[in-house]
C-alpha positions in Angstrom: 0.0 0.0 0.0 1.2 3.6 -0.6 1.3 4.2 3.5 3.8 6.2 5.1 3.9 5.4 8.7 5.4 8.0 11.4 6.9 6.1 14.5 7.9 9.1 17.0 9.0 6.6 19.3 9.1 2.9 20.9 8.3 4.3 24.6 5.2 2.5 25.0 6.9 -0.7 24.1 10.2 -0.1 26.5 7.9 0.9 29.4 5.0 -2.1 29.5 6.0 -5.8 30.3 3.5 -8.6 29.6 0.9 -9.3 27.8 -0.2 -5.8 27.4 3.5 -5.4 26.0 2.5 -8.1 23.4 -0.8 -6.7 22.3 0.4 -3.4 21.5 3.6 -4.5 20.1 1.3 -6.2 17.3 -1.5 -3.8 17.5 0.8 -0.6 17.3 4.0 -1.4 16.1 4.2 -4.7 14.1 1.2 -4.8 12.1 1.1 -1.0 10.8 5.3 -1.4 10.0 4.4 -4.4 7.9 1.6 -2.5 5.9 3.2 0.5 5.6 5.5 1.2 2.4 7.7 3.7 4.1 8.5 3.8 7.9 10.1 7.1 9.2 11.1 8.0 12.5 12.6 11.0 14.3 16.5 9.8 15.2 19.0 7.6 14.9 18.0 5.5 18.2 14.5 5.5 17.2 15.4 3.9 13.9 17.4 1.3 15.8 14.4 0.7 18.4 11.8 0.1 15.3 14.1 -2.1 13.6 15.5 -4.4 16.9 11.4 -4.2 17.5 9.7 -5.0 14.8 12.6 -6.7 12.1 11.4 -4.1 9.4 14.1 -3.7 6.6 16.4 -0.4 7.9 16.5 0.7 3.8 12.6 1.3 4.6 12.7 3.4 7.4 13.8 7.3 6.8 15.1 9.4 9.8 13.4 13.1 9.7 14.5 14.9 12.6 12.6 17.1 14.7 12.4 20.9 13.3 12.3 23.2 16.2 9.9 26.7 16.0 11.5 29.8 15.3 9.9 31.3 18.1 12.8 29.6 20.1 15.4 33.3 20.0 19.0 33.2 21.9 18.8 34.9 25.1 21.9 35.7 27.0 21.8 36.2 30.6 24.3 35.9 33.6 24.6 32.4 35.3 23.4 32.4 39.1 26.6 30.5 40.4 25.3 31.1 43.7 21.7 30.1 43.4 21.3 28.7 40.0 17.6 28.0 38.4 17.3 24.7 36.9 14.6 24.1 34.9 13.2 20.4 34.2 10.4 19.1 31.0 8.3 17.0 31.7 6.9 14.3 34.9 6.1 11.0 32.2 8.2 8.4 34.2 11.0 8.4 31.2 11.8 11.7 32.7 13.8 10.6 35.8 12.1 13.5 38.0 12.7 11.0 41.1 16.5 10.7 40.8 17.1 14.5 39.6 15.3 14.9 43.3 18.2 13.3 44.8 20.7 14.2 42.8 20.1 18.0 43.7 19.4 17.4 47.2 21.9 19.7 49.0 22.6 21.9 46.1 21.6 25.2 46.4 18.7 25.9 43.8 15.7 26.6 42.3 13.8 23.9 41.0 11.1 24.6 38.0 9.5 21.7 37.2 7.3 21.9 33.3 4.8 19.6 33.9 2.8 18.3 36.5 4.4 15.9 39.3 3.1 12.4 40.5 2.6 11.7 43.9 5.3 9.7 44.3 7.7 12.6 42.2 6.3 15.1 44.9 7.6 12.8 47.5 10.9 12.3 46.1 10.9 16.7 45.7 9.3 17.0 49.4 11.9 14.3 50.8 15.0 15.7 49.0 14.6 19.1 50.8 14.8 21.1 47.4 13.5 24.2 47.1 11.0 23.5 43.7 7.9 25.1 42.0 5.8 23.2 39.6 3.7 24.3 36.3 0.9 22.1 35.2 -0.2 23.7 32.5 2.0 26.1 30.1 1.5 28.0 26.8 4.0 27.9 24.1 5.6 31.4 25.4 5.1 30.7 29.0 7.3 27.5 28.4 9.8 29.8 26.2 10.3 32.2 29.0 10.9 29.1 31.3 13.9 28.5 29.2 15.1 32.3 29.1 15.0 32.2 33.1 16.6 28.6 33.8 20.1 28.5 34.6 20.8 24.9 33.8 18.6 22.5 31.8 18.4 19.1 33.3 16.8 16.2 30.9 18.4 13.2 32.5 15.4 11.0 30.7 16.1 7.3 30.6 14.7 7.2 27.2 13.6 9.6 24.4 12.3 9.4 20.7 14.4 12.3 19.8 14.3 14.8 23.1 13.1 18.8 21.8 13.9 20.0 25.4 17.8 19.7 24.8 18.2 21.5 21.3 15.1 24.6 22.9 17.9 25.1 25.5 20.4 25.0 23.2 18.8 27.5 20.8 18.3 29.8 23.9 21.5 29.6 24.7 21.5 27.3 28.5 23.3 24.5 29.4 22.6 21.4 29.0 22.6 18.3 31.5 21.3 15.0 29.5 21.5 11.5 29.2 24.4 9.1 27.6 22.3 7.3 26.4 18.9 6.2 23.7 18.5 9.7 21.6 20.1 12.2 23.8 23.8 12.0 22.8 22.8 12.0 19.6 20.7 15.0 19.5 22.9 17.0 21.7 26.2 16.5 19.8 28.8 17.8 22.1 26.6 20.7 22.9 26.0 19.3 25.8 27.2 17.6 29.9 26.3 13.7 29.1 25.4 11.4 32.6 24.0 8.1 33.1 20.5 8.4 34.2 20.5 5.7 36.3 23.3 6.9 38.5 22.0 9.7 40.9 25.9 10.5 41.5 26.5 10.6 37.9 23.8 13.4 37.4 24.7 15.3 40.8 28.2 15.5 39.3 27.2 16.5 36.0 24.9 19.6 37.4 27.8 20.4 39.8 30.1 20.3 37.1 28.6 22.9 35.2 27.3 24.8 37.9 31.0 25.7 39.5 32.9 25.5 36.0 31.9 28.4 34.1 35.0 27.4 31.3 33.2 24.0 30.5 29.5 25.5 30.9 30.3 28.5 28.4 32.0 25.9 26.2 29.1 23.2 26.4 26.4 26.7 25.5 29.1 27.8 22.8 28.7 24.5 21.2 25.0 24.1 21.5 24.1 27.2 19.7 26.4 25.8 16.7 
């Protein structure tokens, strides 16, 4: 059939077990790949996760990356050493808001969460002792002017389709704290501070990192924007 099919991500896949894993696999995944002429995806890594997936030839699957909206301008602004504003996208449970809690616990900071927390996230927050604010709901220039005010972006996700968040701060001109590994390392280039996201001490040293080393922060911002 003359079907393209879009596949943004395999999230739904890596984060169910069992039989519901199974049915959707088929329902979502398997079945519309194998009807579809064309397959194309957002990155690299989603590629990969289709193909390991679903077996579909890689010469049928086209990556298109994410475009990102113009309204997205460079905004330069002094870095709060002493109290720095990190800003964090999104609560789905890819997003690691749990172990950025305790990574940050006992670093001086503002906390913005974009999104709107479990109650398990709030516990980790309220546990951790760090001072955060939260924003359910956000229009396209409310979220902009998060970016313009954070400090530090932190988008230790476990795993991403592609992961808009890192090249927004980039185009705004923040540093970047992201994950080593799924999409993120691609999409960030070496415009970015690369941790594992499963290693709370990993991510604390990461934020710390470009917190007290302005040389490596301006570099990792320098490079973002190219």
């Amino acid at each position: 059939q003359n079907c393209i099919l879009t596949v943004l991500d395999c999230a739904d896949l890596v984060q169910t077990k069992g039989w519901k894993r199974q049915i959707r696999k088929l329902l979502w995944f398997d079945l519309p790949v194998w009807k579809a002429a064309r397959v194309t995806t957002i990155s690299e890594a989603a590629k990969r996760d289709v193909i390991a997936l679903t077996g579909c030839r890689e010469e049928k699957i086209e990556v298109v990356p994410v475009a990102i909206s113009e309204q997205f301008q460079r905004v330069d602004r002094s870095f709060n050493a002493a109290c720095p504003r990190i800003l964090q996208v999104g609560c789905a449970i890819n997003k690691n808001v749990e172990r950025l809690a305790s990574a940050i616990a006992g670093i001086k900071c503002k906390l913005s969460i974009a999104g709107q927390p479990t109650s398990s996230q709030l516990t980790a927050l309220e546990k951790s002792g760090v001072d955060f604010e939260y924003f359910p709901r956000l229009s396209d220039a409310e979220i902009r002017a998060q970016y313009v005010a954070a400090d530090v972006v932190a988008f230790a996700s476990t795993y991403e389709g592609f992961g808009m968040p890192i090249i927004e701060a980039q185009t705004v001109g923040r540093v970047v704290v992201t994950s080593n590994c799924s999409s993120m390392p691609e999409v960030a280039g070496d415009g970015a501070l690369l941790v594992d996201p499963l290693d709370v001490q990993s991510i604390r040293a990461g934020i710390q990192r470009v917190i007290s080393d302005a040389a490596t922060r301006d570099s990792l911002i320098r490079r973002g924007l190219d």
